[in-house]
N, C-alpha and C positions, 0 to 999 in steps of 0.2 A: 887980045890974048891974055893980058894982066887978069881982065876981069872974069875971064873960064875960070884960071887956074884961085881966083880966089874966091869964086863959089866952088870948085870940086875941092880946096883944102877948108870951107866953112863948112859942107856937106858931110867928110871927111872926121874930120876934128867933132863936129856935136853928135854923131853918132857915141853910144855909150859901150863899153866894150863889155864882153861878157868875162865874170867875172868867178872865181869860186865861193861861195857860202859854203862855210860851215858853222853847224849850232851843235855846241857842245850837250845841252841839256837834252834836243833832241835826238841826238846822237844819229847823224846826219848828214852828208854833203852833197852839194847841186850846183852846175855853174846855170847863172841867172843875169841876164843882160841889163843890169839897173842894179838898184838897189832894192833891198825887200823893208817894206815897214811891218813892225808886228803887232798882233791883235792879239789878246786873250779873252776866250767867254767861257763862261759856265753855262750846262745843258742837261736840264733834268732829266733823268730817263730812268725806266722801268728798274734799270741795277744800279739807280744811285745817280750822282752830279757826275758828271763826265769834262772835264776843264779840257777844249780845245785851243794848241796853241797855232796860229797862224800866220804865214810869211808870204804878203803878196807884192807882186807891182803890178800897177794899172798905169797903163799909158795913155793919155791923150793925144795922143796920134793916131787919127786913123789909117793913115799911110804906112804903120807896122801889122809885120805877117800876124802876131797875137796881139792882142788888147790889155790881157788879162796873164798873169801866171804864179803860181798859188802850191804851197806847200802846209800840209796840215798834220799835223797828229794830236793825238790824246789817248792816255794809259787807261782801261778799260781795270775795272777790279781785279785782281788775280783769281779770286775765286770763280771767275767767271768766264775766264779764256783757259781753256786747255789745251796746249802747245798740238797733241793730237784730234781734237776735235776739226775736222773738217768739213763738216756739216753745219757748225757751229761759225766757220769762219764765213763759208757758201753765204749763211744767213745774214752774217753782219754786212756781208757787200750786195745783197740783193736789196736790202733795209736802203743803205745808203742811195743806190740805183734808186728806187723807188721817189727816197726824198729828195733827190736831187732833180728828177722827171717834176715831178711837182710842184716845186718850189719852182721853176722857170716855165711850167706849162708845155713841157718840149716834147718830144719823144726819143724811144730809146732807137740809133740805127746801127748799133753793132753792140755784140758784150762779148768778152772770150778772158777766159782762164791766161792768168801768166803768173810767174813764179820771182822773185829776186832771194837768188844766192836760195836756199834750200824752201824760203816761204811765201805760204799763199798768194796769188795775186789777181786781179778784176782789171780790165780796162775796157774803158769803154767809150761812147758816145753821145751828146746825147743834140737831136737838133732841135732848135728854139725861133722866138720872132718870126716865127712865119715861115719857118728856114734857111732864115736870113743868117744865125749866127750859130756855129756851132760848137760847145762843150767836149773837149776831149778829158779824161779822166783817165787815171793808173791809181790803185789803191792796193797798199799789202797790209796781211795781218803778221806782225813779228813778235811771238810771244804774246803781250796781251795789249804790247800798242796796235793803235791803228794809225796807219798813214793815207794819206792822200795827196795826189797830186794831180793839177791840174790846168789847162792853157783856155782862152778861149779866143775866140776868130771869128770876121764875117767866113760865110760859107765858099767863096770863093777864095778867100787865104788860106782857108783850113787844110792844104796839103804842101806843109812847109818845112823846111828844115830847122828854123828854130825850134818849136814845139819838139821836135825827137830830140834834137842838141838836148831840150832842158829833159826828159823823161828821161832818156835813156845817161845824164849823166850821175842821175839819183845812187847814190851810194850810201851804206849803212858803217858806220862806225862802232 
């Protein structure tokens, strides 16, 4: 009996709890079951170097519902995001769709329009490895940042409740 109860309180205790993240510079917050390490890159593009700042965790457990989950943004020139352009913003999330389908070799199986608090937003899908692993994505245009966020899963976890815990705790400061 000693030794249930001291693997259900080992099993118990190393689970990591979720937690709140906030990023002042990104102006931000997400609860995230881990900790986030951060990346920054620069990315040349047609309007200039675009510096994306990044905040992921990757787990080495395959026994968790995500693998992967992942917050991104980077500020776009001002000249070049018009708070009313919505054709403008369409474009920059179908660009993203696009590179993101390719850089994994996946396909796309869903995309649909969604909004946070009054601005634009994409979410979508995208399946990969054979169908093995699947890409969920949420992306808003706010002003002239762009965000992104996203979880990734074998295709059999991919309908779980931590992935909505993290999307849906996304809030803007």
């Amino acid at each position: 009996m000693n030794s249930i109860l001291l693997l259900i309180s080992s099993v118990f205790f190393t689970q990591i709890a979720w937690q709140s993240y906030t990023n002042l510079d990104g102006r931000f917050q997400i609860m995230v079951p881990g900790t986030f390490t951060e990346k920054v890159d620069s990315v040349k593009t047609d309007v200039g170097p675009l510096v994306y700042h990044t905040f992921f965790l990757q787990t080495d457990d395959k026994t968790d519902d995500n693998l992967f989950y992942m917050v991104s943004y980077c500020d776009y020139p001002p000249s070049v995001i018009f708070t009313d352009s919505i054709g403008l913003a369409e474009e920059i999330f179908q660009t993203t769709i696009e590179s993101a389908v390719e850089s994994v070799k996946g396909t796309v199986a869903y995309s649909s329009d969604i909004q946070l608090d009054k601005y634009p937003g994409k979410q979508w899908r995208i399946d990969y490895l054979e169908g093995k692993a699947v890409i969920k994505n949420r992306a808003y245009l706010v002003g002239n940042r762009f965000y992104s966020l996203q979880t990734i899963a074998y295709k059999e976890k991919s309908l779980n409740n931590d992935g909505t815990k993290f999307f849906d705790s996304f809030k803007l400061l």
